[in-house]
VMD Tcl script that builds the backbone (N, CA, C; Angstrom):
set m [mol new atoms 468]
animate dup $m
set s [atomselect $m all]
$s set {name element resname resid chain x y z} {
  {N N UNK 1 A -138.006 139.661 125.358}
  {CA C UNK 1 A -138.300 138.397 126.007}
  {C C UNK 1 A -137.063 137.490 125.919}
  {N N UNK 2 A -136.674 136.795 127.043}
  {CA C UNK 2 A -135.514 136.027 127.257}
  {C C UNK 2 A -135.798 134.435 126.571}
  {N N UNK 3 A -134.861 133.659 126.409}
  {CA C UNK 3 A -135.203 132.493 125.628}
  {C C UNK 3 A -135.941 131.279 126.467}
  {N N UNK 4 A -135.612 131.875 127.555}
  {CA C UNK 4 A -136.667 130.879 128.740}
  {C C UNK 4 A -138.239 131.096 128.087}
  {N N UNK 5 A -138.349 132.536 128.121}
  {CA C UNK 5 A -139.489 132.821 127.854}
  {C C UNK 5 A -140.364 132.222 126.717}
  {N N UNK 6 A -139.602 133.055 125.643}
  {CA C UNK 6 A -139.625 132.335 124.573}
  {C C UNK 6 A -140.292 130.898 124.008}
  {N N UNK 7 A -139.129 129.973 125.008}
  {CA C UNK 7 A -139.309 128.273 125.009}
  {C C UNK 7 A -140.217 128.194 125.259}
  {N N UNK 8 A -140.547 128.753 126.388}
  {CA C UNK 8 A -142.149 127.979 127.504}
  {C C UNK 8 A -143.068 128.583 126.416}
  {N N UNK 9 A -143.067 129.786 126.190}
  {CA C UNK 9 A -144.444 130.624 125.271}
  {C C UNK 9 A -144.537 129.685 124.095}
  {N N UNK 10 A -143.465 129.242 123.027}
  {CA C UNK 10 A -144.036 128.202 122.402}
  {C C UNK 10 A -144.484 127.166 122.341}
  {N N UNK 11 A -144.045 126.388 123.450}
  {CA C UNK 11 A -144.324 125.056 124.384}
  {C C UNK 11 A -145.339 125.006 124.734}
  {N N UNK 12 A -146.055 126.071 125.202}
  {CA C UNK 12 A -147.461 126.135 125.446}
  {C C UNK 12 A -148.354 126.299 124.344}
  {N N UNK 13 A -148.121 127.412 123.362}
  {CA C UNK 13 A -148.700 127.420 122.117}
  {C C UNK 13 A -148.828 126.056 121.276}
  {N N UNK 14 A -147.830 125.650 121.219}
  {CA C UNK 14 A -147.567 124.067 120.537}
  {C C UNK 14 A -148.187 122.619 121.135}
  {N N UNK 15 A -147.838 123.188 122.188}
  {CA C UNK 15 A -148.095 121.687 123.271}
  {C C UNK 15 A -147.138 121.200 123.117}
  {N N UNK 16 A -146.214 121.519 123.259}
  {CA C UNK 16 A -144.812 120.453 123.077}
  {C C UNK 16 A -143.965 120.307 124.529}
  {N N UNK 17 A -143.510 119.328 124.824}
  {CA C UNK 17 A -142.936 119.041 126.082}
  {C C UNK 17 A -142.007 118.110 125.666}
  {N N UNK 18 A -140.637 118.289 126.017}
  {CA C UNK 18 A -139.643 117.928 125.582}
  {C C UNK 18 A -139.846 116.424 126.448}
  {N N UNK 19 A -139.133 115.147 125.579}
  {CA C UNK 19 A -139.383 114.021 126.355}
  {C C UNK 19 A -137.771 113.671 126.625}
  {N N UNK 20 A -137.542 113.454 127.933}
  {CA C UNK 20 A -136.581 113.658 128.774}
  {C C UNK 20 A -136.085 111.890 128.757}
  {N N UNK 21 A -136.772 110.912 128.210}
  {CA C UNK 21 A -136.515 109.535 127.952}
  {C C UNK 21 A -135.754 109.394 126.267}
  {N N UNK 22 A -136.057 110.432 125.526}
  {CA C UNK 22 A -135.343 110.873 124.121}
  {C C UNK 22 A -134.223 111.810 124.592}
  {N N UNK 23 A -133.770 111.743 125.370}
  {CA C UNK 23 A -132.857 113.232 125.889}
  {C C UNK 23 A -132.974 114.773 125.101}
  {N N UNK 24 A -134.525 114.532 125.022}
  {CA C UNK 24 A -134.724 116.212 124.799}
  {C C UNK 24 A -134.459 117.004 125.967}
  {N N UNK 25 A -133.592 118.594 125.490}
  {CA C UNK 25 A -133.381 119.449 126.257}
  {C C UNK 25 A -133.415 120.846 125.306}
  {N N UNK 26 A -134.404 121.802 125.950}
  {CA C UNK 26 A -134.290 122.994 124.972}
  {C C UNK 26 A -132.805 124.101 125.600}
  {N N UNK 27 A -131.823 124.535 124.886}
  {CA C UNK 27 A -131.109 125.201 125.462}
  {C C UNK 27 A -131.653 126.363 125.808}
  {N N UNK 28 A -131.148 127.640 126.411}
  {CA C UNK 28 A -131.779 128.973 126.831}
  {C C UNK 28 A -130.741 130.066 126.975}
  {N N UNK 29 A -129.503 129.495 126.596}
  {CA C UNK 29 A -128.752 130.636 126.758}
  {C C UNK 29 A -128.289 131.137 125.497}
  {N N UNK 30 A -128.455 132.215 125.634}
  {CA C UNK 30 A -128.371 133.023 123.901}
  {C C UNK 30 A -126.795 132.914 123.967}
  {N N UNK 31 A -126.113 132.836 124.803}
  {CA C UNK 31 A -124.417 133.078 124.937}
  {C C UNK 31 A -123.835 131.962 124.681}
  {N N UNK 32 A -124.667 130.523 124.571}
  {CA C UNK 32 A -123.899 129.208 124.330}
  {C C UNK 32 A -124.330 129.538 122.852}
  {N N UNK 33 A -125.322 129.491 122.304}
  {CA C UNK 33 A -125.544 129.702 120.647}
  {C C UNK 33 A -124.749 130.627 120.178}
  {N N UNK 34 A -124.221 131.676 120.796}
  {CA C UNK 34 A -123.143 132.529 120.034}
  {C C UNK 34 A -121.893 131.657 120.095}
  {N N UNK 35 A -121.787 130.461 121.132}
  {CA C UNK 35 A -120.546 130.493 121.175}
  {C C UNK 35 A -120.343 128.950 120.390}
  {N N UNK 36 A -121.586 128.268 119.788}
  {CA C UNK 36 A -121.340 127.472 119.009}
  {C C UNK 36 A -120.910 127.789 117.540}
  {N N UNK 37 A -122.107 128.943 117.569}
  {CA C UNK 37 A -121.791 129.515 116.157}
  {C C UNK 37 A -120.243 129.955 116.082}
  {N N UNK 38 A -119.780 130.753 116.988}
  {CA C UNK 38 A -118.266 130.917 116.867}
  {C C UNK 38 A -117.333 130.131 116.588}
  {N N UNK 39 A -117.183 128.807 117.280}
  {CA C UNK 39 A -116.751 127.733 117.378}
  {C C UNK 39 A -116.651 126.865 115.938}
  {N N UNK 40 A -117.681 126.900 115.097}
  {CA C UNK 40 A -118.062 126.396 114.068}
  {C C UNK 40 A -117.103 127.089 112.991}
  {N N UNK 41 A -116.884 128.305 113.176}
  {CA C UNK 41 A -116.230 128.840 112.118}
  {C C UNK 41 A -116.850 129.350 110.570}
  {N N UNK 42 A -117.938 128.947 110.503}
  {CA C UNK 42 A -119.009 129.032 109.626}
  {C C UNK 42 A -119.132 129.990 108.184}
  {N N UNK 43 A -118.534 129.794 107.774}
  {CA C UNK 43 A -118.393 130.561 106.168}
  {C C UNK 43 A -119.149 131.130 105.579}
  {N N UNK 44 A -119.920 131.963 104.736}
  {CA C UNK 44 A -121.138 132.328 103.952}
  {C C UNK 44 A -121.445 131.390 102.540}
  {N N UNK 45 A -120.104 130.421 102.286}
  {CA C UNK 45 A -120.594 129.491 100.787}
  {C C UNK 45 A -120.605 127.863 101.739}
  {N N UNK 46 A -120.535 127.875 103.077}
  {CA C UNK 46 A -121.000 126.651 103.488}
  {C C UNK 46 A -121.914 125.835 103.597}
  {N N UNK 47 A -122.387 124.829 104.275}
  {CA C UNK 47 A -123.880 124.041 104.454}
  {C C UNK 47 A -123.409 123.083 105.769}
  {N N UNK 48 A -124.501 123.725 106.484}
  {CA C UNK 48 A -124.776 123.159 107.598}
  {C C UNK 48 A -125.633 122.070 108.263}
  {N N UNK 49 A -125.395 120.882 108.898}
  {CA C UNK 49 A -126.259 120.122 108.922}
  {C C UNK 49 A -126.293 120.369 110.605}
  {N N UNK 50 A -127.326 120.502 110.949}
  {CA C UNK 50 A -127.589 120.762 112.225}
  {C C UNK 50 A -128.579 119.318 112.909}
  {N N UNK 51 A -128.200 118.910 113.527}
  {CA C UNK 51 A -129.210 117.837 114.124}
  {C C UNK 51 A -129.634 117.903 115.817}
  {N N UNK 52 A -130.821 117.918 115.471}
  {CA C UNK 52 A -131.601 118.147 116.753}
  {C C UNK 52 A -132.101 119.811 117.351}
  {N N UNK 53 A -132.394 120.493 116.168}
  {CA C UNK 53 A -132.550 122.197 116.163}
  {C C UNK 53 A -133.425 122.699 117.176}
  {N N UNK 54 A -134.389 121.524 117.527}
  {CA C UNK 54 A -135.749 122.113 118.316}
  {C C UNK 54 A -136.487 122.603 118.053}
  {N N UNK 55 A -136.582 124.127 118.972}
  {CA C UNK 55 A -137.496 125.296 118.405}
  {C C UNK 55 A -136.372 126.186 117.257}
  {N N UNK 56 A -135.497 125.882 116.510}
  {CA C UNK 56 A -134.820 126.594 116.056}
  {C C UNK 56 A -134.035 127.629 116.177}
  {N N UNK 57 A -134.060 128.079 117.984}
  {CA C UNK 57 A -133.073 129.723 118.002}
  {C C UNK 57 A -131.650 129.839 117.079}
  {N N UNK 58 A -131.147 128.388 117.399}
  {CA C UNK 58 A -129.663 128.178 116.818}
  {C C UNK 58 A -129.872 127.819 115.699}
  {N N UNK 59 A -130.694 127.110 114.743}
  {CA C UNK 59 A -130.911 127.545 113.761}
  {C C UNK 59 A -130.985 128.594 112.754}
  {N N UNK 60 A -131.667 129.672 113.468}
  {CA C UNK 60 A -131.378 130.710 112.656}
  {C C UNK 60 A -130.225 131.587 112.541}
  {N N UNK 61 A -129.390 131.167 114.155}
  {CA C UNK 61 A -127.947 132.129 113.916}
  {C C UNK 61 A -127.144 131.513 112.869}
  {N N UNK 62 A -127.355 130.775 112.968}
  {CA C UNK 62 A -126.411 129.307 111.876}
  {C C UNK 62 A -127.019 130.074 110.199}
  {N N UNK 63 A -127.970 130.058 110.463}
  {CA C UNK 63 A -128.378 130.284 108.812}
  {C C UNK 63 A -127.937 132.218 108.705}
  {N N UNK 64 A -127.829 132.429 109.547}
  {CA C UNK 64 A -127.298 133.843 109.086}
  {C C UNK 64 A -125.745 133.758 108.672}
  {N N UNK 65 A -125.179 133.182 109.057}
  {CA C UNK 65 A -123.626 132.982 108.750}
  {C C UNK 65 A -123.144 131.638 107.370}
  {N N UNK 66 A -124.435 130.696 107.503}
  {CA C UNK 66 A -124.198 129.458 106.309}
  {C C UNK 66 A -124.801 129.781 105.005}
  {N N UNK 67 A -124.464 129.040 104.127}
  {CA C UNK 67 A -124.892 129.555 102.597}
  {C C UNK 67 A -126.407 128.528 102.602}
  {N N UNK 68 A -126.625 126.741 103.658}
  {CA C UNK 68 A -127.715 126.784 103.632}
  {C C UNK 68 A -127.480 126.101 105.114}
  {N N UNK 69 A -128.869 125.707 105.690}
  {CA C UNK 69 A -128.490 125.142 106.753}
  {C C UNK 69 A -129.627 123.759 106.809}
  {N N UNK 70 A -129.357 122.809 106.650}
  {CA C UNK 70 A -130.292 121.419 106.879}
  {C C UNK 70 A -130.584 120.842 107.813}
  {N N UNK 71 A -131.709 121.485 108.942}
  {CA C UNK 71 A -131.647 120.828 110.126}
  {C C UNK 71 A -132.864 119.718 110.167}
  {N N UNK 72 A -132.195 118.385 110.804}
  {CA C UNK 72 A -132.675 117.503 110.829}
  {C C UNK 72 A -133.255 116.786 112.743}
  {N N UNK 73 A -135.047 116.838 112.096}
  {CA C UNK 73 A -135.624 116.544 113.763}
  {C C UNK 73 A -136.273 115.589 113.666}
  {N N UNK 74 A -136.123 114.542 114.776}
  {CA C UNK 74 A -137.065 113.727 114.928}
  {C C UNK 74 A -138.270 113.667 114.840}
  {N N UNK 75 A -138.562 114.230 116.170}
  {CA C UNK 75 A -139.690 114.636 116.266}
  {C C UNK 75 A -140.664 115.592 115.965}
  {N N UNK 76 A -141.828 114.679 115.359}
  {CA C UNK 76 A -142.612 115.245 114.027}
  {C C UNK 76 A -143.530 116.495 114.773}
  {N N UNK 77 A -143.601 116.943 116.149}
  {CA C UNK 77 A -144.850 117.963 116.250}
  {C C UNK 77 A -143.623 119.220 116.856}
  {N N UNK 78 A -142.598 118.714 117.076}
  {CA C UNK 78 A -141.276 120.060 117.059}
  {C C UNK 78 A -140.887 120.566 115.882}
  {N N UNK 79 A -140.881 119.105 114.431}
  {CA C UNK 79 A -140.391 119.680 113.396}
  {C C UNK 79 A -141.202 120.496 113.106}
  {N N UNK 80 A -142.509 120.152 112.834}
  {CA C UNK 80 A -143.612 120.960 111.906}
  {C C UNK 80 A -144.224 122.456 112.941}
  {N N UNK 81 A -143.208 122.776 113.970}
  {CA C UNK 81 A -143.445 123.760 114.876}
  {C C UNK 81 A -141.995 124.621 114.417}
  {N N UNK 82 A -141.529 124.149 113.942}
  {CA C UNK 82 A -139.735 124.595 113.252}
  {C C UNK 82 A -139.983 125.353 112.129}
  {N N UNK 83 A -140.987 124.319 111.335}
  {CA C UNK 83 A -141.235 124.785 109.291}
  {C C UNK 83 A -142.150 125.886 109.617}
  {N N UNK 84 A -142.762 125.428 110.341}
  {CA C UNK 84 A -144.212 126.971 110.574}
  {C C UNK 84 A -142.886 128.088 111.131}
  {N N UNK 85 A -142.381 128.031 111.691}
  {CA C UNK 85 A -141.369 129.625 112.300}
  {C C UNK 85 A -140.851 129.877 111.604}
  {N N UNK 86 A -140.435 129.238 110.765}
  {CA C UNK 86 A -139.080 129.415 109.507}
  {C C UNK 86 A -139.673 130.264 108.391}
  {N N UNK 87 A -141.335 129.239 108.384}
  {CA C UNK 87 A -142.200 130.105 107.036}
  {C C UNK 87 A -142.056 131.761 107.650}
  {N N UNK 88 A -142.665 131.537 108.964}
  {CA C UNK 88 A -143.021 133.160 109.170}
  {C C UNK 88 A -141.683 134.131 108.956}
  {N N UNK 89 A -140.723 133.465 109.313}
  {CA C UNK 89 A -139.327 134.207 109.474}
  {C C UNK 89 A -138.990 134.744 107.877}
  {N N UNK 90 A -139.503 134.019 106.321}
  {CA C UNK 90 A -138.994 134.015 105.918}
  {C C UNK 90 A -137.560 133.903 105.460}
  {N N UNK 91 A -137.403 132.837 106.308}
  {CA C UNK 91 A -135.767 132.231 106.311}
  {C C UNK 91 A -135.522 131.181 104.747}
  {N N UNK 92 A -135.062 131.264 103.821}
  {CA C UNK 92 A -135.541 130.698 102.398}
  {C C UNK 92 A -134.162 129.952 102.560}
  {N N UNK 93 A -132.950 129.590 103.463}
  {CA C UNK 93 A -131.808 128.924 103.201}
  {C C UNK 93 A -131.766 127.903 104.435}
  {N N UNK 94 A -132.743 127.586 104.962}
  {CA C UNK 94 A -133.285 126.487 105.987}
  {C C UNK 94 A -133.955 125.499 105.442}
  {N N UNK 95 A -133.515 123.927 105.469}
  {CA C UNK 95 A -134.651 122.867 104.748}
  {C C UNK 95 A -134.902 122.237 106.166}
  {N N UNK 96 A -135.803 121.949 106.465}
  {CA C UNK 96 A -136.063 121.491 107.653}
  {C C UNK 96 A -136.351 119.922 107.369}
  {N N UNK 97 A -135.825 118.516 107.927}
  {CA C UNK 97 A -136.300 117.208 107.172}
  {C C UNK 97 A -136.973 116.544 108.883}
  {N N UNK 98 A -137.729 116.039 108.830}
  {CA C UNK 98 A -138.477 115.368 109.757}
  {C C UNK 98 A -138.066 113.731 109.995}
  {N N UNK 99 A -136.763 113.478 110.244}
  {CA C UNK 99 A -136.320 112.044 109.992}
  {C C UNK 99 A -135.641 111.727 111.219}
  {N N UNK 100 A -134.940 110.434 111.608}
  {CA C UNK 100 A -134.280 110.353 112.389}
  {C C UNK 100 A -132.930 110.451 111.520}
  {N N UNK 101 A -132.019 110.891 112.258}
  {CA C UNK 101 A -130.650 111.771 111.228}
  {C C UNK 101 A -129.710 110.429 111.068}
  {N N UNK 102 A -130.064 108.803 112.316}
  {CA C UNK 102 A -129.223 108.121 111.386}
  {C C UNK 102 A -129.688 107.525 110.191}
  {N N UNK 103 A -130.760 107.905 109.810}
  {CA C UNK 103 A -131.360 107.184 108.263}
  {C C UNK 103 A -131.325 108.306 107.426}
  {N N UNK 104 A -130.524 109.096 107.654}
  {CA C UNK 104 A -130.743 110.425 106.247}
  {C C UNK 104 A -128.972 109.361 105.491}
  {N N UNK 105 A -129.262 110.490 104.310}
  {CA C UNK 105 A -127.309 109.676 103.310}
  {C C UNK 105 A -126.977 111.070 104.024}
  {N N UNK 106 A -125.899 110.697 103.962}
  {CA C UNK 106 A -124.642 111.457 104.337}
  {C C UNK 106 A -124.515 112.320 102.680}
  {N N UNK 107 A -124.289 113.769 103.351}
  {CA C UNK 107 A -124.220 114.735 102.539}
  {C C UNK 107 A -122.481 114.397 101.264}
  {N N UNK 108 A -122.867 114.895 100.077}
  {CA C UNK 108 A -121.316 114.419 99.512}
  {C C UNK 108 A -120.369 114.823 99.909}
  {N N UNK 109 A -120.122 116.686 100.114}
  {CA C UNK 109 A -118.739 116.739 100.576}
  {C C UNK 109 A -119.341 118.618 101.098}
  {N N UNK 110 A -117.994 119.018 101.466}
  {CA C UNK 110 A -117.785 120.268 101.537}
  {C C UNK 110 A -118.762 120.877 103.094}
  {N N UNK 111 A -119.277 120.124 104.313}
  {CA C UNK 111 A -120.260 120.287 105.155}
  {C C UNK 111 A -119.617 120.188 106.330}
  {N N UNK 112 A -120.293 121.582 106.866}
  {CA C UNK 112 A -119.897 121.090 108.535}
  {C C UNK 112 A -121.081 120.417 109.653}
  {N N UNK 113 A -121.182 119.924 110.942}
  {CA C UNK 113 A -122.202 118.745 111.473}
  {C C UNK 113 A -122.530 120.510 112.767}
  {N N UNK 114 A -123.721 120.365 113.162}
  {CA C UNK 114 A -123.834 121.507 114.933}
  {C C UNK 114 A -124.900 120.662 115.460}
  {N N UNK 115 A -124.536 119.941 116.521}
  {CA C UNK 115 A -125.572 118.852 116.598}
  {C C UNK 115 A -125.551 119.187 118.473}
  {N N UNK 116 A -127.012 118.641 118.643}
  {CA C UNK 116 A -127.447 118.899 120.313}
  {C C UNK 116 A -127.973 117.690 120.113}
  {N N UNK 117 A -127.106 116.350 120.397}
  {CA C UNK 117 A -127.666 114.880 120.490}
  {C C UNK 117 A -127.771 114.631 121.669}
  {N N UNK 118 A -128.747 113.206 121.909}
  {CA C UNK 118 A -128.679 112.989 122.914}
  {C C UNK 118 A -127.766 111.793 123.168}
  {N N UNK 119 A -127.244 111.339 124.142}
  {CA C UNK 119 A -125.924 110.636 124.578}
  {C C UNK 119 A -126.290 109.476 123.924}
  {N N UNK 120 A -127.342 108.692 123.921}
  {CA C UNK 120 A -127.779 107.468 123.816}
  {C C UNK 120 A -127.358 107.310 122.268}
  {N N UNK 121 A -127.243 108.590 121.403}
  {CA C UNK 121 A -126.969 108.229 119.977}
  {C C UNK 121 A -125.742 108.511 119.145}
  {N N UNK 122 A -124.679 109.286 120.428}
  {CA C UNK 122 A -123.833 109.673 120.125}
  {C C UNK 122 A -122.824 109.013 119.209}
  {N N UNK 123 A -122.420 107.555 119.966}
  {CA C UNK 123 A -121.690 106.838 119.512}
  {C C UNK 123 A -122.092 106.546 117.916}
  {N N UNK 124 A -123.147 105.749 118.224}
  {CA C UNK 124 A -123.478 105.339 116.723}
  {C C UNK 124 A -123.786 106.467 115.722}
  {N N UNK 125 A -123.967 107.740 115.945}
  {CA C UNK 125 A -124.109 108.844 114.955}
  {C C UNK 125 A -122.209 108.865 114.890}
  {N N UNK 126 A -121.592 109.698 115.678}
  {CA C UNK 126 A -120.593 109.193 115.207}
  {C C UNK 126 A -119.337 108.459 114.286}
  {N N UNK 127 A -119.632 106.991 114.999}
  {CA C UNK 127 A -119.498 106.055 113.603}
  {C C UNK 127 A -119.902 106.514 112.658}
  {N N UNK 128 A -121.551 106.384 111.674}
  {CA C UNK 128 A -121.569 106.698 110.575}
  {C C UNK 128 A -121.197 107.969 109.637}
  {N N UNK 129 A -121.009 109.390 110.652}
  {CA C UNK 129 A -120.515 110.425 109.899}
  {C C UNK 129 A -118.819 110.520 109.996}
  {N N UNK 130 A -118.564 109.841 110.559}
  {CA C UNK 130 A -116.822 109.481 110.446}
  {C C UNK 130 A -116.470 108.515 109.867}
  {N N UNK 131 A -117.167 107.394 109.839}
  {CA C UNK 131 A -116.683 106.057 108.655}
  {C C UNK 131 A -116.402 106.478 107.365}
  {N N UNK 132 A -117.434 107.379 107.102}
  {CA C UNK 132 A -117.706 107.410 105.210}
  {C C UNK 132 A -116.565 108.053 104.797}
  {N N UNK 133 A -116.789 108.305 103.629}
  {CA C UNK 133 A -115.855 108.654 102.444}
  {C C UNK 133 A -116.243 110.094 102.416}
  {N N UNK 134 A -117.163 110.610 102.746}
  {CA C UNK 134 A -117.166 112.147 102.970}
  {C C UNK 134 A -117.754 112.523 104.296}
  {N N UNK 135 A -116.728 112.379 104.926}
  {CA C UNK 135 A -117.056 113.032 106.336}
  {C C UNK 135 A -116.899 115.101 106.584}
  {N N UNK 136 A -117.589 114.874 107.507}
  {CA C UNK 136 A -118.132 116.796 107.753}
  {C C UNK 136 A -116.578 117.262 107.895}
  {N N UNK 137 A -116.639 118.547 107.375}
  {CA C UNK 137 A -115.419 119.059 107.796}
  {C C UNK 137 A -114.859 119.859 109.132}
  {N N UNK 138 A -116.053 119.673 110.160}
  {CA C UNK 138 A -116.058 119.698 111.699}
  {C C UNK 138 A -117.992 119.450 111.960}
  {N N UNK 139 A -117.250 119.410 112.714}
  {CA C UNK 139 A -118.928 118.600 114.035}
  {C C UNK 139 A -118.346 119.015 115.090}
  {N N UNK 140 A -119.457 120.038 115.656}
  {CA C UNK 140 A -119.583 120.777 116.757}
  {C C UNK 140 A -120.574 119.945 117.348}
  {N N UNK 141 A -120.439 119.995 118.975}
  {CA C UNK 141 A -121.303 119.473 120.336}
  {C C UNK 141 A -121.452 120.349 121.430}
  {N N UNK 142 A -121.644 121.456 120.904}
  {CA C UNK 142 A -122.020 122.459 122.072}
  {C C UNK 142 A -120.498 122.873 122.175}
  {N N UNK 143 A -119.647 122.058 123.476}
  {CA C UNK 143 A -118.019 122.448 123.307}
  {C C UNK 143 A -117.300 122.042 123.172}
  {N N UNK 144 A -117.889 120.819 122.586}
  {CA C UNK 144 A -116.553 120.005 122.070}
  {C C UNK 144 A -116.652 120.022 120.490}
  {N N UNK 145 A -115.648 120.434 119.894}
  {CA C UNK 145 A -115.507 120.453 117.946}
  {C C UNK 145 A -114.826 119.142 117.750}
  {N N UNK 146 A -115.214 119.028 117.000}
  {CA C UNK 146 A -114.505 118.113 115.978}
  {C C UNK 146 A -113.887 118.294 114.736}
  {N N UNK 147 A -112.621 118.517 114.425}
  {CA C UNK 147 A -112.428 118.237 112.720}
  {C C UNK 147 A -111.688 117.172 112.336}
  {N N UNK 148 A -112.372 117.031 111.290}
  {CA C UNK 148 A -112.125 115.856 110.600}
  {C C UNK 148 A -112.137 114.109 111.323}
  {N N UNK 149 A -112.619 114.284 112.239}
  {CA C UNK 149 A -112.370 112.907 112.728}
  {C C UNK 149 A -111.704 112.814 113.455}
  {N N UNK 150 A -110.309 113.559 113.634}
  {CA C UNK 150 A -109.415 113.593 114.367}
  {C C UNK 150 A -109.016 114.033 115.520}
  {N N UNK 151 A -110.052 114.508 116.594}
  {CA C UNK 151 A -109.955 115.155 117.905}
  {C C UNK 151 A -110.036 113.669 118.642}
  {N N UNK 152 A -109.691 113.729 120.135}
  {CA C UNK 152 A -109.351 112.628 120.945}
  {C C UNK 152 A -110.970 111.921 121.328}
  {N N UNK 153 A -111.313 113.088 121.592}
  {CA C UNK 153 A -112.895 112.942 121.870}
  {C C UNK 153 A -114.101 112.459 120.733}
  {N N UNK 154 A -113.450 112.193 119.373}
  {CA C UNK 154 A -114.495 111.774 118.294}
  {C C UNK 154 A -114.598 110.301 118.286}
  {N N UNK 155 A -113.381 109.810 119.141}
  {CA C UNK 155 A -112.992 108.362 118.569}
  {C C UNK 155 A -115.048 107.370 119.052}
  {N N UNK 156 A -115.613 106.905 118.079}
  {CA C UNK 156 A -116.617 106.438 118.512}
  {C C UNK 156 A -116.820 105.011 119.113}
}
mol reanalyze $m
mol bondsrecalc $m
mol representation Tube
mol addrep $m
């Protein structure tokens, strides 16, 4: 089954319908998730903060390559549709947090960001994971990376 499939089959199971006024969008191509994960560079003693996971597909490629992966969702009937897949998956290096990601603390050090935001929060997410004193050691956006703060495209 293709990830179109997939999406809709849980979407229906769930009742979940992405709200397009939050700039929810489920991705579907298994070839952009390989090519974030690539992009990321992703280590086996790393930690990943992923924001905005969804149904999790990219989640779990992420956690096959990270030492843990912390994905953080808004929305509470996607998250608790995330923790239920994860249980079944037995995926034990996934914490799933149900928050909006600009009120989580900023992780201390040693982390990279794989985030599917929506535009409206870009800027101000941004700012706060580049201001601090321990900023990610790249933040991926689908195709645009970031390290350290310093790409042309991070300036917030």
């Amino acid at each position: 089954m293709n990830l179109l499939d997939q999406t809709k089959k849980i979407c229906k199971l769930y009742d979940i319908q992405p709200a397009r006024s939050k700039g929810q969008n489920f991705l579907i191509r298994e070839e952009v998730y390989d090519k974030i994960v690539e992009a990321a560079e992703i280590k086996k003693d790393e930690i990943v903060l992923e924001v905005g996971p969804g149904l999790g597909f990219l989640t779990a490629k992420l956690a096959k390559q990270a030492k843990k992966v912390i994905a953080v969702e808004l929305d509470d009937k996607i998250a608790e549709t995330l923790k239920t897949a994860l249980l079944l998956q037995k995926a034990e290096n996934i914490e799933v947090i149900n928050k909006n990601v600009l009120d989580i603390q900023v992780l201390a050090s040693g982390y990279k960001i794989v985030a599917n935001l929506p535009y409206n929060i870009t800027s101000v997410f941004l700012r706060k994971f580049l201001s601090t004193e321990h900023r990610p050691e790249l933040m991926g956006f689908c195709s645009v990376l970031c390290r350290g703060g310093n790409h042309p495209k991070c300036a917030g």
